[in-house]
Each structure stands twice: as structure tokens, then as C-alpha cells.
N, C-alpha and C positions, 0 to 999 in steps of 0.2 A: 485452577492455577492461581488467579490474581494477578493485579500487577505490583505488588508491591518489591519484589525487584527488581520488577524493567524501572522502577523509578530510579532507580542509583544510577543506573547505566549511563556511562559518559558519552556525551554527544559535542561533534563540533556548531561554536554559534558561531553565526556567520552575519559579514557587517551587508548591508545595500548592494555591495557591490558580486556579493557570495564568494569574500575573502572569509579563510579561519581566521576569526580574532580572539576567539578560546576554546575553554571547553568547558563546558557544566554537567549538570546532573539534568537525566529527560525531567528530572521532578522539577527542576529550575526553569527549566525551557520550557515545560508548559506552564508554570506558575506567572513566569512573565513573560509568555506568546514572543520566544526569541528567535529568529529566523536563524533555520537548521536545514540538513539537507535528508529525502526521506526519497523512499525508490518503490514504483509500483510496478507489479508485475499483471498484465492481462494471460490468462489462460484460456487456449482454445483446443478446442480437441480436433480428429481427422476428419469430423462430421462437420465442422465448421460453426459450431454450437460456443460461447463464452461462457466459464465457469462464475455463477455469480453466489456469493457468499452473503450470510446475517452474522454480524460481529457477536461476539460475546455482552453480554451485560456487565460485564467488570472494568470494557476496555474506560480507558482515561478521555477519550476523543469517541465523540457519536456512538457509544454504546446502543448494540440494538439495532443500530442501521443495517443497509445494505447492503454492499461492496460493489463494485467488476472488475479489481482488482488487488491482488493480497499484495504485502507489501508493509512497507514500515519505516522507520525512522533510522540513518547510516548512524553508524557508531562515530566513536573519533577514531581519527583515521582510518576509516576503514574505506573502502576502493569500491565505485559504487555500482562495477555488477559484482563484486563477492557481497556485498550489501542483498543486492537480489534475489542470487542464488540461495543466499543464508534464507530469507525471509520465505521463500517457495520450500525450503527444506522442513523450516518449523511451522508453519502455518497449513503447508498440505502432506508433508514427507514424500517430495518427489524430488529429484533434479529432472534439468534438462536443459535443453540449448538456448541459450535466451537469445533473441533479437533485439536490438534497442531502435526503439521506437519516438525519441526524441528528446525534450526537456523543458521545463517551464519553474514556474513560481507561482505560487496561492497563495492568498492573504487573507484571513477575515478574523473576528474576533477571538477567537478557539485556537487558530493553526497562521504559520507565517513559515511558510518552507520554497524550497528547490527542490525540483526532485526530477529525475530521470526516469523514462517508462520504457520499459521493456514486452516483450510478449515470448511465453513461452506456450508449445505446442506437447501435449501431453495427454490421456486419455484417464491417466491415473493408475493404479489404483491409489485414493486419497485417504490419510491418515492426518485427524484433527489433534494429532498430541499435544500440543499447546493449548489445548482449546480456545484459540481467542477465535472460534468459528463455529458458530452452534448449529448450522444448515448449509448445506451449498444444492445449487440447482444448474442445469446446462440448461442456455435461453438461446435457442437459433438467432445466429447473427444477425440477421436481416430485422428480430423481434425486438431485439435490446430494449429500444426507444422507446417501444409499447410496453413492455415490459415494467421497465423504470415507472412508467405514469403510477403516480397515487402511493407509490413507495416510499420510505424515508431511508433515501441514499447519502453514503458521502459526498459533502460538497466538494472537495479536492480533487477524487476520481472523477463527478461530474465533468468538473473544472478543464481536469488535464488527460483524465484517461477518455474519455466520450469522442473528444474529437477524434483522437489519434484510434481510433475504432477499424475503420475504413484503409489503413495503413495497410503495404501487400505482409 
């Protein structure tokens, strides 16, 4: 696929406070690391297993990494579980109920976002149409931790989705 259409895509930038104070293009907001707001989804199944994903090589942010959770950057205006929903639709081709699991902020040289975490419960069957996902594995929850060792993960899901792991 590439991303060279997700680059046009309008995003709200948002000031310190996570007011809109406009809107740009994702190719903007990551050119100049503008704080925006982005929604991850953690996926677990009935086995109590988390679905953990290896990104694409094309994507624009840590290509190649890890995941523990799919997920992506809110459009403008867009409402941030249909943000969610949207992102579990195209990344695995599933719906399903989300729980929302909290909220935070990330910062570092790459990414400057908000974002909301969600967890959806689903077994699948999963469909990579998008391809921004070249592998997924289920890692018993209890494993995550071990798991992650010596891996090259997202700092943001680290960040925001790790903690909130342990959530009912």
C-alpha cells in the first residue's frame, strides 16, 4: 500500500493544553513533530492471550517495530472511539466492543501526541488489508514483559499502552 496518502490526511494540531488550534496535513505534523491526538487499541482474545503485531516497513514512524497495540493517528474531527473502531477495522478487519482504557500524552523526538487506549476483546479472524502489519502473534498475558525483552517496540505503546495492561 504505502503511505503516501495517509500523508494528505487532515489531522487536528493541538496547542499544550490538547485544544484544536488547527488542522494540517499528517505529512505536516510529522515534519514538524506537532502535537495531535492518536487512539490505540490493545487486542485480547478469550484465552486471555494479547495480539502483538510487526509494523510494516513503509510505515512513516518506527517502521519494522513491534506493536501491543493497533491504532493510529484521529482524523480532524473525528470522535475518538470511531477513531478506534476505524483503526481495528483497517489494520485487522474486525469490529467489536471497545473498552476505554484511559488517556495520556507522549513526547519525544519522532511523535508529540494524546491519545486514548482502548481494549478490544476478539478472537478474529484477522485480515491485514492495509498491510501496515506484516506479522501478528498472541503472547499470554502474564508473558508480555518477557516477551517485549530484546525487541524493537513502539515507544508510545511502551509508554501508554504497557501500563494500562493489567486494567479488568
Amino acid at each position: 500500500m504505502g503511505d503516501g496518502a495517509a500523508s494528505e490526511e487532515l489531522v487536528d494540531e493541538l496547542d499544550e493544553m490538547g485544544t484544536v488550534v488547527g488542522t494540517v496535513t499528517r505529512a505536516e505534523m510529522r515534519a514538524n513533530n506537532l502535537l495531535h491526538r492518536s487512539v490505540f487499541v490493545v487486542v485480547r482474545n478469550d484465552a486471555d492471550e494479547l495480539l502483538a503485531h510487526q509494523r510494516a516497513s513503509w510505515k512513516d514512524l518506527w517502521p519494522d517495530a513491534w506493536d501491543i497495540a493497533v491504532g493510529g493517528v484521529v482524523a480532524a474531527g473525528e470522535a475518538w472511539e470511531l477513531a478506534a473502531a476505524r483503526e481495528l477495522a483497517e489494520e485487522l478487519g474486525v469490529s467489536a466492543e471497545l473498552a476505554y482504557l484511559g488517556e495520556g500524552s507522549y513526547e519525544d523526538e519522532d511523535v508529540r501526541e494524546v491519545a486514548r487506549i482502548y481494549q478490544a476483546r476478539t478472537d478474529g479472524p484477522f485480515e491485514f488489508a492495509d498491510e501496515e502489519i506484516t506479522e501478528a502473534v498472541w503472547v499470554p498475558m502474564e508473558g508480555v514483559r518477557e516477551w517485549l525483552v530484546g525487541r524493537s517496540v513502539c515507544p508510545d505503546s511502551m509508554a501508554l499502552v504497557l501500563p494500562r495492561l493489567d486494567a479488568p
